[in-house]
N, C-alpha and C positions, 0 to 999 in steps of 0.2 A: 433498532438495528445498531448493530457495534461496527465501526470502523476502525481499523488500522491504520496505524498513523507509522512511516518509517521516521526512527531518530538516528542521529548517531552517539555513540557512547563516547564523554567526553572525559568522563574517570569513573572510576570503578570502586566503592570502598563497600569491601564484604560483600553481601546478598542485592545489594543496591548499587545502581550507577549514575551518574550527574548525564542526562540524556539532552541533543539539542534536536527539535523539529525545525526544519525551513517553514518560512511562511510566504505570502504572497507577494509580488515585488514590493519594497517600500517599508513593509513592515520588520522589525526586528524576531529574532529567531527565538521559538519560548523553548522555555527551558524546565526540564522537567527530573524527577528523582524516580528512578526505575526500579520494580524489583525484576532482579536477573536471575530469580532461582530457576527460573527453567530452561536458561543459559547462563550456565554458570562459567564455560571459558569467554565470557564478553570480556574484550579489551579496548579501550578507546583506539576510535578510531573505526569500529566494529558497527556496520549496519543496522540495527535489529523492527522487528514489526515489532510494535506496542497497542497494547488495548488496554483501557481504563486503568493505566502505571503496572501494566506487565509486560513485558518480553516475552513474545510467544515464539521467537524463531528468528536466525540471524540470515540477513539479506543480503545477497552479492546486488554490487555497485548497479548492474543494470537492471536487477528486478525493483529496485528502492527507487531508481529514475522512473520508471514505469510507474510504480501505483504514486509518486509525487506530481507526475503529468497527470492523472488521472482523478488526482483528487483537486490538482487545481483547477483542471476541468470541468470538474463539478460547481468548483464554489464561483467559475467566470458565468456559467449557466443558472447561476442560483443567481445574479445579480439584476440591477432592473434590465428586464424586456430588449433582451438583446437579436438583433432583425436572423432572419433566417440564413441568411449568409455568415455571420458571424457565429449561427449555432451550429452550421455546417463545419466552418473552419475550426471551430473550439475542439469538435467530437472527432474532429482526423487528428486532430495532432495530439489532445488525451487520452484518445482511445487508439493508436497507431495500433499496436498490436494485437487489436480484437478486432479493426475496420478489416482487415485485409486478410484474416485467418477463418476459414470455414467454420462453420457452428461445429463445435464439440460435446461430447455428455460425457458426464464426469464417469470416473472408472468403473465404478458400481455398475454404472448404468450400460456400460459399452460391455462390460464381462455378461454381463444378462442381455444383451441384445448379441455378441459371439456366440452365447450358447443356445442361441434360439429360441429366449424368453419370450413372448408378447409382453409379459406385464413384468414390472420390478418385484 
């Protein structure tokens, strides 16, 4: 599984940018060398989702809060044997806007179920 990590662009030189990830409280922020060919108007200062040191798409401030709750979410739940009330609290406040939003099917799937598909 590949995950997305949101950084932000903290300079830019050529096809590459000097990128910084938040990490979990306490720890310092890593810092990573991006290529941004497939955003190429990245400017420091600039959001972007990265996978494996690519830029696959630039992120407004509130969707880069989101998958950063989400992903620290993950790593609070990935730590020892945390009791059921604390994996209660972990998954509303990571997962706030998937707790509280009805199940969706991706587009594909919703245009084949409007047109009276049974099967994809």
């Amino acid at each position: 599984m590949c995950v997305g990590i949101p950084m932000t662009v903290r300079a830019v030189r050529g096809v590459m940018a000097e990128c910084e990830a938040e990490r979990s409280e306490g720890q310092p922020a890593c810092r990573e060398l991006v290529d941004i060919t497939l955003v190429p108007d990245a400017r420091p200062g600039d959001e972007l989702l990265v996978f494996l040191g690519l830029a696959r798409s630039r992120l407004d401030a509130e969707e880069a809060s989101r998958i950063r709750a989400a992903l620290g979410a993950l790593a609070a739940l990935a730590g020892p044997g945390p009791d059921a009330a604390r994996v209660q609290d972990v998954v509303a406040r990571g997962f706030a806007d998937l707790c509280d939003a009805p199940p969706r099917l991706p587009p594909h799937l919703e245009a084949a179920l409007a047109a009276g598909l049974e099967e994809a």
